[in-house]
C-alpha positions as CSV (number, residue, x, y, z in Angstrom):
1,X,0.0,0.0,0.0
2,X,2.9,2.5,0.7
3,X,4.4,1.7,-2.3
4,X,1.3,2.8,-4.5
5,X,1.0,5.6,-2.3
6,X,4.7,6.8,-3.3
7,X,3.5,5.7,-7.1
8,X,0.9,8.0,-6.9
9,X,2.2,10.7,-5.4
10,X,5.4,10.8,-8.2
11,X,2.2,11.2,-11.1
12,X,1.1,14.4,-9.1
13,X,4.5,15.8,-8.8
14,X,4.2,15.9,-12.9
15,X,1.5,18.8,-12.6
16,X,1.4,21.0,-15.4
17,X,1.8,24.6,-14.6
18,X,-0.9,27.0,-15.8
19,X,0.0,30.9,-15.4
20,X,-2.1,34.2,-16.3
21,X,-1.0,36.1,-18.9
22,X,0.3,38.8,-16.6
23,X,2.5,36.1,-15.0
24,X,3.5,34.4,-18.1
25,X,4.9,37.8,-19.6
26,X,6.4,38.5,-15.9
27,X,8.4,35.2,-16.3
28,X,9.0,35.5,-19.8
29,X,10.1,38.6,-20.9
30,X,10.7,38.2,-24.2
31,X,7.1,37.4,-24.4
32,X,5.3,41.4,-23.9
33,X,1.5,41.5,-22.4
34,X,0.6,43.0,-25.9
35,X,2.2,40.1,-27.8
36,X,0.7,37.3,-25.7
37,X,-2.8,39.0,-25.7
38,X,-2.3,39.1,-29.5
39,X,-1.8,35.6,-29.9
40,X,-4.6,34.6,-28.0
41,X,-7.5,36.8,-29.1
42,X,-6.0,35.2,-32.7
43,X,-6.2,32.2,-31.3
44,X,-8.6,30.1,-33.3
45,X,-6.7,31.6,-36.6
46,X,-3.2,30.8,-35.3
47,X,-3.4,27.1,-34.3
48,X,-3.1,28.4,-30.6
49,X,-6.7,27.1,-29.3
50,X,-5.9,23.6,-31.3
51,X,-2.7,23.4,-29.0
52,X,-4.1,23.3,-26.1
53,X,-2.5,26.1,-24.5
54,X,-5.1,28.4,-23.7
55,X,-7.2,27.6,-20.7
56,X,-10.6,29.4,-19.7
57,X,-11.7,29.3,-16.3
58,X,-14.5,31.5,-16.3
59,X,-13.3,35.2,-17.5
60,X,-9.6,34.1,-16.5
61,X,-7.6,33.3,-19.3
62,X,-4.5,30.4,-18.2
63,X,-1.6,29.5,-20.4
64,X,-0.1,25.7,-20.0
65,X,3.2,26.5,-20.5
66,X,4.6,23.6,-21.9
67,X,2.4,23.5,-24.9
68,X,2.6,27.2,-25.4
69,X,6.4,26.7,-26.5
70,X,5.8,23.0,-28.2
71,X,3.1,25.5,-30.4
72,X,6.0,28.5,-30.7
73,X,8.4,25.5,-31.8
74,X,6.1,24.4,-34.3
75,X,5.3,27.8,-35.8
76,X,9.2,28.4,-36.4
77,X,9.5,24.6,-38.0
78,X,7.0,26.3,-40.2
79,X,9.1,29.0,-41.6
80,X,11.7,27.1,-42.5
């Protein structure tokens, strides 16, 4: 029983991180408020909502980080 316990708390330790866009921007600054606000009112045009990486809980907007750069990734594949 410990054992699955340990199991299941490593699973939860794999949490995605979700961050507003005022925090996202704060972390990232190469990434401006105007820029990221952009992206996402764009975002059914831009392959952004298809990623995944836009959340909505309620009026808050969230941004999974780690599909928000595996979707910047992608878009610069696309320019090559």
């Amino acid at each position: 029983m410990n054992q699955q316990t340990e199991q299941s708390q490593t699973v939860t330790q794999t949490a995605w991180l979700f961050l507003t866009v005022q925090q996202f921007a704060s972390k990232h600054p190469a990434f401006p408020l105007g820029t990221l606000r952009h992206q996402i009112f764009h975002e059914a045009t831009n392959g952004l909502k298809k990623s995944g990486a836009i959340i909505r809980n309620g009026r808050r907007v969230l941004i999974r980080e780690d599909k928000y750069f595996a979707w910047l990734e992608a878009q610069n594949q696309g320019g090559k």
